[in-house]
KEDOKE-117006 format. One record per residue: residue in three letters; y, z, x of N, C-alpha, C in turn. Coordinates in steps of 0.2 Angstrom, whole numbers, padded with zeros to 4 digits, always signed. Each point is the difference from the previous one (the first is absolute). Example, Ala and Ser with C-alpha at 12.3 -4.5 7.8 and 13.67 -1.06 7.14 Angstrom:
// KEDOKE-117006
Ala-0028+0039+0066+0006+0000-0004+0006+0000+0004 Ser+0005-0004-0002+0006+0001+0004+0005+0003-0004 
END
This chain:
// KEDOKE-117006
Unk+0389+0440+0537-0001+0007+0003+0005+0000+0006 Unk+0005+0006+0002+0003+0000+0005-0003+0001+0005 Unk+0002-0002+0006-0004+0001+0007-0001+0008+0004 Unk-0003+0002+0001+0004+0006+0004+0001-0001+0007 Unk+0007+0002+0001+0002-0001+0007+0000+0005+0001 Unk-0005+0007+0002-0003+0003+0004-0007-0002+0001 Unk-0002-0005+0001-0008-0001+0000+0001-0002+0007 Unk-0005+0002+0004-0001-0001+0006-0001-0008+0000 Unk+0003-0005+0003-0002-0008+0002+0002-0003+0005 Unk-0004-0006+0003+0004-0003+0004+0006-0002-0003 Unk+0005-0003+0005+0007-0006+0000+0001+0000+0007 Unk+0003-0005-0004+0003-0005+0007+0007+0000+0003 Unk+0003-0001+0005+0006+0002+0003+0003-0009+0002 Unk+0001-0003-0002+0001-0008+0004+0008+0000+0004 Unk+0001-0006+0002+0006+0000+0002+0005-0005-0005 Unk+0007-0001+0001+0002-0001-0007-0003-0009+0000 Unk+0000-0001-0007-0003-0008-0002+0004-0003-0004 Unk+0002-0007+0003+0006-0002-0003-0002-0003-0009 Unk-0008+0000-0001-0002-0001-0006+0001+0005-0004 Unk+0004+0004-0001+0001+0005-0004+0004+0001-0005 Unk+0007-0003+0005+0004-0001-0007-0002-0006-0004 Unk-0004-0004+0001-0004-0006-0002-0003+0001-0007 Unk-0005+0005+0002-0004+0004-0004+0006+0004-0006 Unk+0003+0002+0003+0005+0003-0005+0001-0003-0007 Unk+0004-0006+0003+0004-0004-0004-0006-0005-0005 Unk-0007-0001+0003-0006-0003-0005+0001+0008-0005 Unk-0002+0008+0002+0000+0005-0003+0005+0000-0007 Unk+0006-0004+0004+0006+0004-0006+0002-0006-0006 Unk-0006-0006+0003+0002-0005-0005-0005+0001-0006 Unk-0005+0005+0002-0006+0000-0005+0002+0009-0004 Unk+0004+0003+0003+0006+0006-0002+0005-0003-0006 Unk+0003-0003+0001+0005-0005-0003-0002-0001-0008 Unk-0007-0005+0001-0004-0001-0006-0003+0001-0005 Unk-0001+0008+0006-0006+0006-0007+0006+0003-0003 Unk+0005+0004+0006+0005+0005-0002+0007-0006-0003 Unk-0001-0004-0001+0005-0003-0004+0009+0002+0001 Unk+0003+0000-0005+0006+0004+0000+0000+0009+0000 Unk-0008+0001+0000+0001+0010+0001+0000+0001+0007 Unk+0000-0004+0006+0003-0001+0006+0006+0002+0002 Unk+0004+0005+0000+0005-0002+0002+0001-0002+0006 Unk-0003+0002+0006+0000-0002+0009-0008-0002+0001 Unk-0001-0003+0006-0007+0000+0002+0001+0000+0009 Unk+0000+0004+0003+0003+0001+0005-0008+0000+0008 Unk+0001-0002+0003-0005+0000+0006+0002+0009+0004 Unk-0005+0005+0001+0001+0005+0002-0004+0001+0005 Unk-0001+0008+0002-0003+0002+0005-0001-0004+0007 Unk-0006+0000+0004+0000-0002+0008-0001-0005+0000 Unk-0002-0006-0003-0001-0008+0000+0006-0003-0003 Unk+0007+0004-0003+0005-0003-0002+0004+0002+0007 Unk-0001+0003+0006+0006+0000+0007-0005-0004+0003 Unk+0008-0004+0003-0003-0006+0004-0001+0006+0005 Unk-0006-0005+0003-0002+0002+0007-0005+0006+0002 Unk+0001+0005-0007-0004+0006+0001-0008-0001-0001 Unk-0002+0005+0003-0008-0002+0000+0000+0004-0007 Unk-0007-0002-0003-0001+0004-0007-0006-0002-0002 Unk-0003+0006-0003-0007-0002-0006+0002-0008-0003 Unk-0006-0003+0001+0000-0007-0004+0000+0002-0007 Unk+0005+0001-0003+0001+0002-0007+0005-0002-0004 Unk+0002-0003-0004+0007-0002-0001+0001+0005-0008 Unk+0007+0006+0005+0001+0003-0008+0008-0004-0002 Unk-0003+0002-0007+0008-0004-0002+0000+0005-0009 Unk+0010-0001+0000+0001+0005-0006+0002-0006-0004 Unk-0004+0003-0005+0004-0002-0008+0006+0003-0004 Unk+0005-0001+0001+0004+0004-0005+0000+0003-0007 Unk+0001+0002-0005-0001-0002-0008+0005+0004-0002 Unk+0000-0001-0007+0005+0005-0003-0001+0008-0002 Unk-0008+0000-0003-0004+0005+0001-0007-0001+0000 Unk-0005+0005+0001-0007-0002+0001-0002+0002-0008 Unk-0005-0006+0000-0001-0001-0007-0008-0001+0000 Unk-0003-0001-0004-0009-0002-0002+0001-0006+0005 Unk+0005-0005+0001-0003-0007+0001-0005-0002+0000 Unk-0004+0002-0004-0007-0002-0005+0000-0009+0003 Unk+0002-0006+0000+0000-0005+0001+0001-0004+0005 Unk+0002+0004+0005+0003+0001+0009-0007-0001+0002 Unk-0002+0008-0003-0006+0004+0003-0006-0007+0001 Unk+0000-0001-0006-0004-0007-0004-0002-0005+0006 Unk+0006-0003+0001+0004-0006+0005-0001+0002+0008 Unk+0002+0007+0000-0004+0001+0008-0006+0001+0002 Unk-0004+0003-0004-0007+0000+0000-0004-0007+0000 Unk+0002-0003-0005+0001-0007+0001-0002-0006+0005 Unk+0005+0005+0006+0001-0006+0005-0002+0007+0006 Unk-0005+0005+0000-0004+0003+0004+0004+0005+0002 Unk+0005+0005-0004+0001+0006+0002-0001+0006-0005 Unk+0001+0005+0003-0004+0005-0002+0008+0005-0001 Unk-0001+0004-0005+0006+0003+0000+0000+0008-0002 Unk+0002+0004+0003+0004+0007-0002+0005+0005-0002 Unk-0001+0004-0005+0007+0003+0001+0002+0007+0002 Unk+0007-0001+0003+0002+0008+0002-0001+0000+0005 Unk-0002-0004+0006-0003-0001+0008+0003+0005+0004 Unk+0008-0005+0001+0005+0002+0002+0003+0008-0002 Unk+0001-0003-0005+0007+0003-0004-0003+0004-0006 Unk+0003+0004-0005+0000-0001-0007+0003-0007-0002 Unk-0002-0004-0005+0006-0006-0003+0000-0004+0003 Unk-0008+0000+0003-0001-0009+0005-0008-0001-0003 Unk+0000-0008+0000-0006-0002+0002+0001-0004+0005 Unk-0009+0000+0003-0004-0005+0006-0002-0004-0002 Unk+0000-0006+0003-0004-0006+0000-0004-0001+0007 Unk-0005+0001+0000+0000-0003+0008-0008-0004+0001 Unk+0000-0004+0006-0004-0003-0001-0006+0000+0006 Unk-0006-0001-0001-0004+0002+0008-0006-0005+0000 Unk+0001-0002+0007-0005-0006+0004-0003+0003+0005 Unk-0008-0001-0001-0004+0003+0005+0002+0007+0002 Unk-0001+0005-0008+0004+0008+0002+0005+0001+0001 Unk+0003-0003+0004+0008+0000+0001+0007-0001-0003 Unk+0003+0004-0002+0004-0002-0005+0005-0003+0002 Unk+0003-0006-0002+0006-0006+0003+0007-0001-0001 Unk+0000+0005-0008+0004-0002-0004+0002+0007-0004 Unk+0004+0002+0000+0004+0007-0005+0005-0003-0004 Unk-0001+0000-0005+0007-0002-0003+0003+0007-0004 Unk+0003+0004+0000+0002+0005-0001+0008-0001-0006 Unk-0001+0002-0005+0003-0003-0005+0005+0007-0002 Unk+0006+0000+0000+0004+0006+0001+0007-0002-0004 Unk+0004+0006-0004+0006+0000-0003+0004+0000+0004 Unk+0004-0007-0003+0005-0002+0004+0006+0007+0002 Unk+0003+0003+0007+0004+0002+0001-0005+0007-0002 Unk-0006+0001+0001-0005+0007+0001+0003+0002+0009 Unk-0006+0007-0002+0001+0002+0009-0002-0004+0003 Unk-0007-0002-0002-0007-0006+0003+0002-0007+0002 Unk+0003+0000-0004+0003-0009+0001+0005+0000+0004 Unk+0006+0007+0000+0006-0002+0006-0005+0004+0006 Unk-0003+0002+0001-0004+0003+0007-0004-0006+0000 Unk-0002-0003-0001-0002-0008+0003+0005-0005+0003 Unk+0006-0001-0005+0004-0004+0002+0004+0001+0007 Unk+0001+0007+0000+0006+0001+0005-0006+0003+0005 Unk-0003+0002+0002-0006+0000+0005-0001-0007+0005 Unk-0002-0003-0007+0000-0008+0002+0004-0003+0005 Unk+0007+0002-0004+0006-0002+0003+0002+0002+0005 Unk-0001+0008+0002+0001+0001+0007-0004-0002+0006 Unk-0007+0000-0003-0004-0002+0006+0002-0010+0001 Unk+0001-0005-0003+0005-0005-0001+0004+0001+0007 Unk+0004+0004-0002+0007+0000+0005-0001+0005+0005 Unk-0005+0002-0002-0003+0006+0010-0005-0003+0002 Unk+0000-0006+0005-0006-0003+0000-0004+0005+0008 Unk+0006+0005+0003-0005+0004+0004-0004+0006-0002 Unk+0005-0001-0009-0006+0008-0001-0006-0004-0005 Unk+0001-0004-0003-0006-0006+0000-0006+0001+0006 Unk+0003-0001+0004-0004-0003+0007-0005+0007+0003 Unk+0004+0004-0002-0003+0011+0002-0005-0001-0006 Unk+0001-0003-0006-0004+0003-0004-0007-0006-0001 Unk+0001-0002+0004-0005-0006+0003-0006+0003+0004 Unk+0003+0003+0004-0002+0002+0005-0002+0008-0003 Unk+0000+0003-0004-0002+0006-0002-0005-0004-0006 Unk+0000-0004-0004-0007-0004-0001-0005-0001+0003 Unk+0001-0003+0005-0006-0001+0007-0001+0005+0002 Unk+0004+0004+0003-0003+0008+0000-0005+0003-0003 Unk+0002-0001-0008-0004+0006-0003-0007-0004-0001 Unk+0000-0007-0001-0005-0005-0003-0005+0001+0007 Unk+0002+0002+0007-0004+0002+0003-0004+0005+0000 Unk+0005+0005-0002-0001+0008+0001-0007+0003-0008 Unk+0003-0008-0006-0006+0003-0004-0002-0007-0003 Unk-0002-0001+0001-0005-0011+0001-0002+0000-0010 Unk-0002+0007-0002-0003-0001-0006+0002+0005-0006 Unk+0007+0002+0002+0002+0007-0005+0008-0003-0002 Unk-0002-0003-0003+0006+0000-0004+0004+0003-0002 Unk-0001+0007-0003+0003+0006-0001+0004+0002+0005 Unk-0005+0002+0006+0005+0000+0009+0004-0003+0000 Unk+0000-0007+0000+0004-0004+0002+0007+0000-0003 Unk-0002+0000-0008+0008+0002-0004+0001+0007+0002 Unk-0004+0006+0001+0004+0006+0001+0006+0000+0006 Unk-0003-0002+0008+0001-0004+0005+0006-0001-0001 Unk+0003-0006-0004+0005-0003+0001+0008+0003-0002 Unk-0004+0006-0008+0002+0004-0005+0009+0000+0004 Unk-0002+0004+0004+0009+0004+0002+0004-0007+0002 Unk-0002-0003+0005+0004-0008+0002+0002-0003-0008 Unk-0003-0003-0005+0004-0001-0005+0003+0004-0003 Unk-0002+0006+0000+0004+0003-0005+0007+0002+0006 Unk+0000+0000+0006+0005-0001+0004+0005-0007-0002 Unk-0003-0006+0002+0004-0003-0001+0002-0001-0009 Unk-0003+0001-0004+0003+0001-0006+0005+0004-0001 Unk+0003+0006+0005+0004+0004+0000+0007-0004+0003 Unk-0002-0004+0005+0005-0003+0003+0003-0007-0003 Unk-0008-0003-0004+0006-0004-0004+0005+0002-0006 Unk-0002+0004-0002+0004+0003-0006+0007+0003+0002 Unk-0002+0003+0007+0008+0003+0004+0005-0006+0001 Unk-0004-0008+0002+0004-0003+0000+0003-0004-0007 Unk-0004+0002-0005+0003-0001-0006+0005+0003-0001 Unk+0002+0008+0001+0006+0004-0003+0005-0003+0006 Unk-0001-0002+0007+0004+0001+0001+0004-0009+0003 
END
């Protein structure tokens, strides 16, 4: 069943953890496995893949594919090895894998068509916070903020930061065109 990310809950705001990329890369070897050659990328995303950025202990990562299909035997394989999965989370034309320790979710594996909106709005997001490591650093800092301002509302929290990403989303794609 998929999660609902309006439900009121705790999280956590950390400072960044050098065990992340660590975890990734145990994540994308057990990726590799299940999703075989219907991988075509496995990429480390969101706030635990910039160095130095504070972020939800969560590690999201995308899967590429050619298209989204039953993967009846993925599904199988990830459940398997203790996740839980959804479709349509994000996007139309995605699945979720994600996985939860003590409540807390740790793990979003976010499974999306290569060269989709969803998958280049991961990548180049990524990319720019990467090489802005001061707006990184603003957006660090508007996490602690809000993680102050609402300790148990999750909603708030992603409402909160709403316009700052979709700002710098705006700017990495201007340095895309330009």
């Amino acid at each position: 069943m998929t999660p609902d990310k309006n439900q009121k809950r705790e999280y956590s705001i950390q400072e960044y953890n050098p065990e992340w990329p660590k975890k990734f890369e145990e994540i994308k070897e057990i990726l590799k496995e299940v999703f075989s050659n219907k991988a075509l990328s496995i990429e480390h995303i969101g706030s635990t893949s910039i160095l130095g950025m504070k972020a939800k202990p969560l590690i999201d990562v995308l899967v590429t594919v050619e298209r989204v299909e039953p993967f009846t035997s993925e599904k199988e394989k990830m459940i398997s090895v203790g996740y839980e999965w959804g479709e349509n989370y994000i996007a139309p034309d995605t699945l979720i894998f994600y996985k939860t320790e003590r409540n807390r979710k740790t793990e979003n594996i976010h499974v999306c068509i290569k060269n989709s909106f969803k998958a280049k709005q991961f990548i180049i997001t990524r990319d720019y916070l990467r090489t802005h490591p001061e707006r990184a650093k603003l957006y660090g800092e508007i996490k602690d903020r809000l993680k102050k301002q609402f300790p148990n509302d999750y909603p708030a929290y992603r409402s909160g930061k709403q316009d700052f990403v979709d700002e710098t989303e705006r700017l990495a794609y201007a340095k895309i065109v330009t």
